[in-house]
TORLOFI-676809 format. One record per residue: residue in one letter; x, y, z of N, C-alpha, C, O in turn. Coordinates in nm, 3 decimals. Each point is the difference from the previous one (the first is absolute). Layout:
+------+---------+---------+---------+---------+----------+---------+---------+---------+---------+---------+---------+---------+
: code :  n.east : n.north :    n.up : ca.east : ca.north :   ca.up :  c.east : c.north :    c.up :  o.east : o.north :    o.up :
+------+---------+---------+---------+---------+----------+---------+---------+---------+---------+---------+---------+---------+
:    a :       X :       Y :       Z :       X :        Y :       Z :       X :       Y :       Z :       X :       Y :       Z :
...
+------+---------+---------+---------+---------+----------+---------+---------+---------+---------+---------+---------+---------+
//
This chain:
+------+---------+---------+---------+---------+----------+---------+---------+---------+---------+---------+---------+---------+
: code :  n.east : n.north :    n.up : ca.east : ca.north :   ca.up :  c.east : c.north :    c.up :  o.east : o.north :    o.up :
+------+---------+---------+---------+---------+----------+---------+---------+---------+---------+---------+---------+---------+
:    x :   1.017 :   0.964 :  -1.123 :  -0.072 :   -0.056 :   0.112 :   0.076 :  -0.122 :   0.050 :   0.034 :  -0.105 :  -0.056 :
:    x :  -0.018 :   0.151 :   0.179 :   0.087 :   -0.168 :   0.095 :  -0.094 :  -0.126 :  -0.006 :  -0.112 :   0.042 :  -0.031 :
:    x :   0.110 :  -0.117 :   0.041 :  -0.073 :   -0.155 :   0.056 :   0.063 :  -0.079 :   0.064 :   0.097 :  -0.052 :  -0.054 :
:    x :  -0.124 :   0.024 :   0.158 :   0.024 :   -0.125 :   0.074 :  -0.018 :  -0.086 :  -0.014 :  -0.123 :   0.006 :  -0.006 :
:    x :   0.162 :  -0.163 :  -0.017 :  -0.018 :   -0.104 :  -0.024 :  -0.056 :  -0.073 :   0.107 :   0.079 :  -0.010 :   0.094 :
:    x :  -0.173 :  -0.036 :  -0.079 :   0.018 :   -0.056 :   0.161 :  -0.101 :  -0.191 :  -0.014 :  -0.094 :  -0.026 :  -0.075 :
:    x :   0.140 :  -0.040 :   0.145 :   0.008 :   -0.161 :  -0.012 :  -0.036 :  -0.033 :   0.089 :   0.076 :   0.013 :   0.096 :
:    x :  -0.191 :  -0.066 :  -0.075 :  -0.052 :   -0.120 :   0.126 :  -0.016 :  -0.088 :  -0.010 :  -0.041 :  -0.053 :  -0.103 :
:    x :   0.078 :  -0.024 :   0.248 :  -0.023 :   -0.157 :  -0.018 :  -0.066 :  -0.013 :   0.177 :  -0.092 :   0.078 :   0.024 :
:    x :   0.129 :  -0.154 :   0.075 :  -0.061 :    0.014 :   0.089 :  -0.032 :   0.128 :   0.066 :  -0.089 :   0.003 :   0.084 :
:    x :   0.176 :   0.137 :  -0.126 :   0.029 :    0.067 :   0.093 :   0.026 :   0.128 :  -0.143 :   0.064 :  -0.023 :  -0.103 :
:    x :  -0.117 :   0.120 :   0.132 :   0.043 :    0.106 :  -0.094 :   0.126 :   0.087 :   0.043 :   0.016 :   0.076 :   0.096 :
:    x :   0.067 :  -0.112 :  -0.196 :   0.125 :    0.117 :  -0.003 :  -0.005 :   0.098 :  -0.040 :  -0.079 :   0.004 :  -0.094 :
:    x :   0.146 :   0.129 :   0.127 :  -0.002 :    0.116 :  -0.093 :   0.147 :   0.013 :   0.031 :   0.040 :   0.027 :   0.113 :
:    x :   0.049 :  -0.051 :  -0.229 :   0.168 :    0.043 :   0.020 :   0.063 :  -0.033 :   0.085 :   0.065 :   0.075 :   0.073 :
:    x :  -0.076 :  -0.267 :  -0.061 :   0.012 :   -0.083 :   0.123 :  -0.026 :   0.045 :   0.125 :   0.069 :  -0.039 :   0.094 :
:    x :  -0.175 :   0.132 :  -0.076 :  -0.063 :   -0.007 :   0.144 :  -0.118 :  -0.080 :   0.001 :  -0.079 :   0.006 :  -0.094 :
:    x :   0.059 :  -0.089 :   0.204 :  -0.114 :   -0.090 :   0.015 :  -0.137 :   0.111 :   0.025 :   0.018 :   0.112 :   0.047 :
:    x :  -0.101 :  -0.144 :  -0.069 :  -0.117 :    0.039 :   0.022 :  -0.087 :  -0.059 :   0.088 :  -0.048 :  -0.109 :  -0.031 :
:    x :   0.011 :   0.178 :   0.171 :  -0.082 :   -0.084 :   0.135 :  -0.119 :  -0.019 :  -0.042 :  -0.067 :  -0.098 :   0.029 :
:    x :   0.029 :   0.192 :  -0.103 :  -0.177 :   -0.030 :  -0.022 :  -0.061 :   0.123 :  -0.005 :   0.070 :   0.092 :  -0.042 :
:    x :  -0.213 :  -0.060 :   0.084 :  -0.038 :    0.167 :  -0.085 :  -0.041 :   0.090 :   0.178 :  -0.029 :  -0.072 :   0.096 :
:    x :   0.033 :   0.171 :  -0.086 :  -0.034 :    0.037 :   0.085 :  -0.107 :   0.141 :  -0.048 :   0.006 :   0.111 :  -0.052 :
:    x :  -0.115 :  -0.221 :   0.118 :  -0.193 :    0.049 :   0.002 :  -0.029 :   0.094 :   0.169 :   0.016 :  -0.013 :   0.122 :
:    x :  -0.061 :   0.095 :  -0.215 :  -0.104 :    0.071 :   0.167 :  -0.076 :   0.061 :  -0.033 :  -0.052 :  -0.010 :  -0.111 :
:    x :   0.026 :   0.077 :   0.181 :  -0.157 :    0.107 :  -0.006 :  -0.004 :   0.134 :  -0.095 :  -0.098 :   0.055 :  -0.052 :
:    x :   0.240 :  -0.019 :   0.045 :   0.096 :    0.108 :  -0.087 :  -0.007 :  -0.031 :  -0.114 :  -0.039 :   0.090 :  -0.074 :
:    x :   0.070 :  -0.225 :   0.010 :   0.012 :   -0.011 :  -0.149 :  -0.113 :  -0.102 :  -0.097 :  -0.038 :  -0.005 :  -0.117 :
:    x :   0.014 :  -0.072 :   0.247 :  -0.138 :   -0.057 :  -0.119 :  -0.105 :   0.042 :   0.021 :  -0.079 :  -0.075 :  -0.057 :
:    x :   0.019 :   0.169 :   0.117 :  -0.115 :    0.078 :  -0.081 :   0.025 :   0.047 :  -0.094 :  -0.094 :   0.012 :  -0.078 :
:    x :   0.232 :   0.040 :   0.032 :   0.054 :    0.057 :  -0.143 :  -0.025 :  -0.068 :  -0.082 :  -0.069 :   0.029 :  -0.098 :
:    x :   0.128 :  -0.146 :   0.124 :  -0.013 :   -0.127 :  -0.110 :  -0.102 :  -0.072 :  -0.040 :  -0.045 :  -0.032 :  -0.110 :
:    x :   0.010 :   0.008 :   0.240 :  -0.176 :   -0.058 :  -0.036 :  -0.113 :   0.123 :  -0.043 :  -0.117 :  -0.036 :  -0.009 :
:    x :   0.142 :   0.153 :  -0.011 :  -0.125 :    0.043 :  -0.042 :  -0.016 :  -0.006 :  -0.172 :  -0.101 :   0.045 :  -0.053 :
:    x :   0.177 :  -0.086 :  -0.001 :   0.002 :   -0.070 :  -0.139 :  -0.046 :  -0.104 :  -0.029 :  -0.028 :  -0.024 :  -0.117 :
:    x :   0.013 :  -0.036 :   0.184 :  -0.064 :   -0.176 :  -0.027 :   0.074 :  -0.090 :   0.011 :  -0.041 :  -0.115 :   0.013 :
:    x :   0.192 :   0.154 :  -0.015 :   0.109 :   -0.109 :   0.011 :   0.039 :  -0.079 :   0.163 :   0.035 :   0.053 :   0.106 :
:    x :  -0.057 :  -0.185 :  -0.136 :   0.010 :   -0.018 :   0.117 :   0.131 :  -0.043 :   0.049 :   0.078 :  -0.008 :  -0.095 :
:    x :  -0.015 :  -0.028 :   0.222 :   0.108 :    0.015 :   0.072 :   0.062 :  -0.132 :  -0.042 :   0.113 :  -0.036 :   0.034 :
:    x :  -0.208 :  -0.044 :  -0.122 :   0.064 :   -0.127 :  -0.058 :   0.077 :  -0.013 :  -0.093 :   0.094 :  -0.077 :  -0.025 :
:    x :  -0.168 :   0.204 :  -0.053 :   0.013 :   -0.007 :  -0.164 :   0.156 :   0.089 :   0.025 :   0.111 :  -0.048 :  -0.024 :
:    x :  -0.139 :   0.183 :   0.077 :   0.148 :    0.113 :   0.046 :   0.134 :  -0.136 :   0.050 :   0.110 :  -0.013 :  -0.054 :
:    x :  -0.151 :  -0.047 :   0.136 :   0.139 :   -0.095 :   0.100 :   0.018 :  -0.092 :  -0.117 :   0.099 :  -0.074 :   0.006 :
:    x :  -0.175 :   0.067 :  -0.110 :   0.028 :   -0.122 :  -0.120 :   0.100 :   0.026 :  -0.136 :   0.069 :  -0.079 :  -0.063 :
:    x :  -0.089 :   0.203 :   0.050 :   0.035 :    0.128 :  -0.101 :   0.177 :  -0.014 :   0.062 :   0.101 :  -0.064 :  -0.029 :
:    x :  -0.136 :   0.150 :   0.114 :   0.105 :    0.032 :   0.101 :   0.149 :  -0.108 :   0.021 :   0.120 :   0.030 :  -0.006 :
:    x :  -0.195 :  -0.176 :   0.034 :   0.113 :   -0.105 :  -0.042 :   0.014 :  -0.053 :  -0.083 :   0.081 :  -0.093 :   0.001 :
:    x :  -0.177 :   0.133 :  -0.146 :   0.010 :   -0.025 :  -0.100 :   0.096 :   0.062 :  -0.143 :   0.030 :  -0.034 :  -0.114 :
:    x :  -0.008 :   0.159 :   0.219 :   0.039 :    0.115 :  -0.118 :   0.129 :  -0.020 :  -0.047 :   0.080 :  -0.064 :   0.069 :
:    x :  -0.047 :   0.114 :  -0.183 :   0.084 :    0.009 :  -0.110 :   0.092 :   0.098 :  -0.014 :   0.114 :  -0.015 :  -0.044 :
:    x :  -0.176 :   0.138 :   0.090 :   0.047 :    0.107 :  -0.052 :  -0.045 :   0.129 :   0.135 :  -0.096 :  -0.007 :   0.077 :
:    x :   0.208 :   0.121 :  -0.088 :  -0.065 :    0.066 :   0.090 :   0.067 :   0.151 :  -0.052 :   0.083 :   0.001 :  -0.091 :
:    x :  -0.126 :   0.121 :   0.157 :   0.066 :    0.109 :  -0.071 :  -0.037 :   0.093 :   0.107 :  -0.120 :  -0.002 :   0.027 :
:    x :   0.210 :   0.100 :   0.056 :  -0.025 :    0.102 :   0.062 :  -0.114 :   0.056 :  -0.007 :  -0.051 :  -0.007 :  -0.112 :
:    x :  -0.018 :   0.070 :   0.205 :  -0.116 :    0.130 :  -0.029 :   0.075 :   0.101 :   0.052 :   0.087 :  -0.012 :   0.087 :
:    x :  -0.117 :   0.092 :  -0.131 :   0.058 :    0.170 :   0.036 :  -0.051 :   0.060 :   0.126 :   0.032 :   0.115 :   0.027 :
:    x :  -0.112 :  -0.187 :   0.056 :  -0.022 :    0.041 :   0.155 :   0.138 :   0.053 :   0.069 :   0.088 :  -0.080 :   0.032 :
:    x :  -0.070 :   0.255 :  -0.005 :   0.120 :    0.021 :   0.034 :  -0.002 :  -0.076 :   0.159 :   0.110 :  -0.041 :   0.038 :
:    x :  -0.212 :   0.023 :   0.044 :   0.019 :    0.027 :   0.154 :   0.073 :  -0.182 :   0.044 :   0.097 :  -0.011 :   0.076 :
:    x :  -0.166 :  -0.109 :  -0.139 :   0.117 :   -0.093 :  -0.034 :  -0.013 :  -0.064 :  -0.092 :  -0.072 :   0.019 :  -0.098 :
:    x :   0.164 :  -0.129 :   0.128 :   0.043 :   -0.096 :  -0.121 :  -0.119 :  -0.085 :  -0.046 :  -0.005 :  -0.103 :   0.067 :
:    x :  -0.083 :   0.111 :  -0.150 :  -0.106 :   -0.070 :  -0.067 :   0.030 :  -0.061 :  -0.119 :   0.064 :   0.059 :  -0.087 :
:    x :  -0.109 :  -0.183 :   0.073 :   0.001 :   -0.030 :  -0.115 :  -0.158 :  -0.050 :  -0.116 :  -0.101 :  -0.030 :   0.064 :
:    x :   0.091 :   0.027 :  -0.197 :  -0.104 :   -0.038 :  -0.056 :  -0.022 :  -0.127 :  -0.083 :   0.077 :  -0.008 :  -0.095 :
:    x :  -0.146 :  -0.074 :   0.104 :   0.054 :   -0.156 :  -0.052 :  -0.201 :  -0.048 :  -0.057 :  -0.104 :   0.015 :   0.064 :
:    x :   0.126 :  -0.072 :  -0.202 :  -0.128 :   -0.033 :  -0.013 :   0.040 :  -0.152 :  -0.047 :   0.112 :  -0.047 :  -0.018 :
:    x :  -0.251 :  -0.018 :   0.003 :  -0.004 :   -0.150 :  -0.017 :  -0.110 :  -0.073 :  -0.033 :  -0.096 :   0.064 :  -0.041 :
:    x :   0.087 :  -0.183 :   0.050 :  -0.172 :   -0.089 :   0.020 :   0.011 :  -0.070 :   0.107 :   0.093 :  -0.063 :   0.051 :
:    x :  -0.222 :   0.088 :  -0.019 :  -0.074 :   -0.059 :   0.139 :   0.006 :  -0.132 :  -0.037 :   0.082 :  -0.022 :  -0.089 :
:    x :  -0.145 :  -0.074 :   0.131 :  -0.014 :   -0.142 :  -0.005 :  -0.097 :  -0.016 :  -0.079 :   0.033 :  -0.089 :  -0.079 :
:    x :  -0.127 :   0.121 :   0.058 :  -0.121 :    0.000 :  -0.113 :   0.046 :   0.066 :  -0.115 :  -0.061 :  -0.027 :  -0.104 :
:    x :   0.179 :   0.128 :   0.093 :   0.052 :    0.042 :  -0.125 :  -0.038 :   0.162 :   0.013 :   0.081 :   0.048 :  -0.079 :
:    x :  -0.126 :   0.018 :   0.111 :  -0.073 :    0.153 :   0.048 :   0.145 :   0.022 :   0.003 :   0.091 :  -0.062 :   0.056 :
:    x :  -0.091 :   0.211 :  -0.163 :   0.147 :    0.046 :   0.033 :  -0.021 :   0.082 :   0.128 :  -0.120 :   0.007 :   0.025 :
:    x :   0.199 :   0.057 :   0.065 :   0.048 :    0.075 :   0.134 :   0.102 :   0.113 :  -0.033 :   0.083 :  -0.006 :  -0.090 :
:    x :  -0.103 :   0.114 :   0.178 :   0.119 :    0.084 :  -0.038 :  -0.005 :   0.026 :   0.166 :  -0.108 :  -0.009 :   0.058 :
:    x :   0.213 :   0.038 :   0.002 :   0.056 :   -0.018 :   0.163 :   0.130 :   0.121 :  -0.026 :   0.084 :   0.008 :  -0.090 :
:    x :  -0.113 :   0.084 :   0.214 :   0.096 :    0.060 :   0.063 :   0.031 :  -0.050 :   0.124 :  -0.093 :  -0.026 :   0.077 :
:    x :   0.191 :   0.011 :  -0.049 :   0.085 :   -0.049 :   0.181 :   0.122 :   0.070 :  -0.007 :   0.050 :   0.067 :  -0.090 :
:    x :  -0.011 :  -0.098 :   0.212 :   0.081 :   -0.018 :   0.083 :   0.081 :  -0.116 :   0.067 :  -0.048 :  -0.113 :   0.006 :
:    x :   0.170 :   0.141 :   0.045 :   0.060 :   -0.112 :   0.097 :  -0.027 :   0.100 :   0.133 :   0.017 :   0.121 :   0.019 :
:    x :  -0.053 :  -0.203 :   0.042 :   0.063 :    0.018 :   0.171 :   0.061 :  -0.099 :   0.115 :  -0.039 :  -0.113 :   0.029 :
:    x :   0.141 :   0.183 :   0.025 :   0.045 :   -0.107 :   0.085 :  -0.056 :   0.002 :   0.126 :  -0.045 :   0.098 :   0.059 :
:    x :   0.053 :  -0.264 :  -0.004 :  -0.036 :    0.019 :   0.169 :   0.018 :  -0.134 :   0.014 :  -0.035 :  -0.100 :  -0.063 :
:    x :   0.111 :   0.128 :   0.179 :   0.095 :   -0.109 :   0.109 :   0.085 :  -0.098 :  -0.109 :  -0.010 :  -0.122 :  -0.014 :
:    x :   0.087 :   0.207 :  -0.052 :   0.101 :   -0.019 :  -0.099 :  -0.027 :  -0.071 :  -0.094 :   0.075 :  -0.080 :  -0.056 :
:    x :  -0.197 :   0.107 :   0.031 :  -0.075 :   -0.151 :  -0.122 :  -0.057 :   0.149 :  -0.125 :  -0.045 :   0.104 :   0.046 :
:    x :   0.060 :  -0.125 :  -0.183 :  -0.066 :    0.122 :  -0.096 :  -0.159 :  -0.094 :  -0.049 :  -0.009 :  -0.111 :  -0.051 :
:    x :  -0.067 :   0.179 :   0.079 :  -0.142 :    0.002 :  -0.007 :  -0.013 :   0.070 :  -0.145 :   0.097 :   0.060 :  -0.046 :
:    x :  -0.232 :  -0.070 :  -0.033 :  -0.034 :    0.038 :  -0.125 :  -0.103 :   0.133 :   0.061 :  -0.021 :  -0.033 :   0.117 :
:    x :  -0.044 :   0.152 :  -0.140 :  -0.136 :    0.057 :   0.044 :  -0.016 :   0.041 :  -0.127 :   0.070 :   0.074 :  -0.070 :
:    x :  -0.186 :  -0.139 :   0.045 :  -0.096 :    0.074 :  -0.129 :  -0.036 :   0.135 :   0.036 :  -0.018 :   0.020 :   0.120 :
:    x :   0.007 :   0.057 :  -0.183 :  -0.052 :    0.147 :  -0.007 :  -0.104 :   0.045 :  -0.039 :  -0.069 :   0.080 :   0.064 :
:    x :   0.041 :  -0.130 :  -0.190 :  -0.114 :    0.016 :  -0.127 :   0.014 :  -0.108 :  -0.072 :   0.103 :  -0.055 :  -0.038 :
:    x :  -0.248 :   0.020 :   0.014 :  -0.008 :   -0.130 :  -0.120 :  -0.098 :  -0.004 :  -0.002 :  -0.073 :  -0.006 :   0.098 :
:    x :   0.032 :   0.010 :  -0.245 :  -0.145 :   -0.025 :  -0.108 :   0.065 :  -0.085 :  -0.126 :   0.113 :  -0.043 :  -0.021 :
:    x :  -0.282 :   0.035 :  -0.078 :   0.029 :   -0.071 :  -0.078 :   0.020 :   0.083 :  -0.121 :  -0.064 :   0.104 :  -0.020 :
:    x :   0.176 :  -0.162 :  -0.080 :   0.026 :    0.095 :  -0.103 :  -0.131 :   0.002 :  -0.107 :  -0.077 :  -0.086 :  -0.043 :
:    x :   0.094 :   0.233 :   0.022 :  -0.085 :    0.039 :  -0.168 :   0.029 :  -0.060 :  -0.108 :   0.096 :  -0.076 :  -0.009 :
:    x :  -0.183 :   0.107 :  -0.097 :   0.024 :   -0.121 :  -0.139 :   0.112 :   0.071 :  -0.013 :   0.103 :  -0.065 :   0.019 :
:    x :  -0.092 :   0.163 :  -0.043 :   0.166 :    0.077 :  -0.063 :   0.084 :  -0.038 :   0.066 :   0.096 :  -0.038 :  -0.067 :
:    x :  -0.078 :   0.025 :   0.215 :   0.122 :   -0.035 :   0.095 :   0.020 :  -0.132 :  -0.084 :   0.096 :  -0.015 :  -0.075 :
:    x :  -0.235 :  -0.116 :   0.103 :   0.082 :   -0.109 :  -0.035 :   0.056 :  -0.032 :  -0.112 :   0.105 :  -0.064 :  -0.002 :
:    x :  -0.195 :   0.123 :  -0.156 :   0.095 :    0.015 :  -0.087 :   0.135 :   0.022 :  -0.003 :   0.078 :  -0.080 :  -0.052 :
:    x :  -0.041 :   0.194 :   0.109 :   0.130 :    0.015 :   0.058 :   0.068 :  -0.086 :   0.050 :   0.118 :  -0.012 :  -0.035 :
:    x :  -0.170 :  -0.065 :   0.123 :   0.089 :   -0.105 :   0.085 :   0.007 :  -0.150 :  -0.094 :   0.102 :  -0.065 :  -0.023 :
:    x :  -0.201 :   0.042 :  -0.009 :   0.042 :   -0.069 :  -0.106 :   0.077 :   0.041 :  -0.112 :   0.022 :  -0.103 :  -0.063 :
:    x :   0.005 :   0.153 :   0.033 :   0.156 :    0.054 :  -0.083 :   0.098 :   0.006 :   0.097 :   0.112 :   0.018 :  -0.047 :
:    x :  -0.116 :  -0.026 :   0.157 :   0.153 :   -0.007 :   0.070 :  -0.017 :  -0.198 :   0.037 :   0.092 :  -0.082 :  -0.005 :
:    x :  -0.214 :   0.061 :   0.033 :   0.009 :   -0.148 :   0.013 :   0.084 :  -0.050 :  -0.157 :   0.110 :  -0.055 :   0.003 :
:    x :  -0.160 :   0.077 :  -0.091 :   0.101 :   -0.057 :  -0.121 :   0.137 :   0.050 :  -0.015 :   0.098 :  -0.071 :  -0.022 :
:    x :  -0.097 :   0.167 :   0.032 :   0.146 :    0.051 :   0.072 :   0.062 :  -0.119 :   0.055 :   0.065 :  -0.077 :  -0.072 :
:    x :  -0.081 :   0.060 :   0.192 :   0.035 :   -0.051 :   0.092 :   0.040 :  -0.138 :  -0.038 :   0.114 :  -0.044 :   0.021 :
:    x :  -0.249 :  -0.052 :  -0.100 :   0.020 :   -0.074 :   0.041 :   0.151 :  -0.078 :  -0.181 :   0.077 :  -0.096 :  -0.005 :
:    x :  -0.105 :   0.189 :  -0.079 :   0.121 :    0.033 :  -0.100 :   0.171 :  -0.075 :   0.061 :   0.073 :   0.049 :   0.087 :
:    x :  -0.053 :  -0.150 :  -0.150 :   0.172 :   -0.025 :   0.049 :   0.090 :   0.121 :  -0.013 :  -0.035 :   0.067 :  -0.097 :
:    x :   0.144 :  -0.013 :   0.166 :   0.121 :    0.123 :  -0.009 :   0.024 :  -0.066 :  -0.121 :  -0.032 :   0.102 :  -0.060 :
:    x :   0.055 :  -0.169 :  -0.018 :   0.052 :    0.034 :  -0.120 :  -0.074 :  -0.055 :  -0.119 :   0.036 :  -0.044 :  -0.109 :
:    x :  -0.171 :   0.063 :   0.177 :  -0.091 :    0.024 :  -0.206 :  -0.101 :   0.093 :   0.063 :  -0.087 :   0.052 :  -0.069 :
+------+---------+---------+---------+---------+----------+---------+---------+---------+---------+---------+---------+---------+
//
């Protein structure tokens, strides 16, 4: 499995491309919001994240990235990039909150993670 590393500070990078911000409409957050997650907690995740890994959506390039909200609620998020007027935008796709098993899971990659490369 690939992972992406990805680092924010004012501005989210993905593989030194800047990131404009998320692009919301009528198309993708009813998806998102019919989970309970709100567009705060997803855009928080989103420039918060760590880690990211392809989804197998053949029709495009998606990716899947989970995290904690600001209250700590883990998230699991599918997106996208899209471009417009030469700036790359984030679009959420899908996002709910993870199951006890997911976050178990993710907490084992959080210790993972947060482990030095050489111990």
């Amino acid at each position: 499995m690939r992972i992406a590393l990805v680092y924010a500070n004012d501005y989210t990078y993905f593989m030194g491309e800047k990131i404009a911000g998320f692009d919301w409409d009528a198309g993708n957050w009813p998806k998102c919001g019919k989970h309970g997650v709100s567009r705060d907690e997803i855009e928080y995740v989103l420039r918060h994240m760590t880690f990211r890994i392809p989804d197998p959506n053949p029709a495009e390039a998606r990716f899947r990235t989970a995290g904690r909200a600001a209250d700590g609620r883990a998230i699991f998020i599918v997106y996208t990039h899209r471009e417009q007027a030469e700036k790359t935008y984030l679009r959420p796709i899908s996002a709910r909150y993870m199951h006890e098993k997911e976050v178990r899971a993710y907490e084992q990659i959080e210790k993972a993670m947060a482990k030095p490369a050489n111990g």
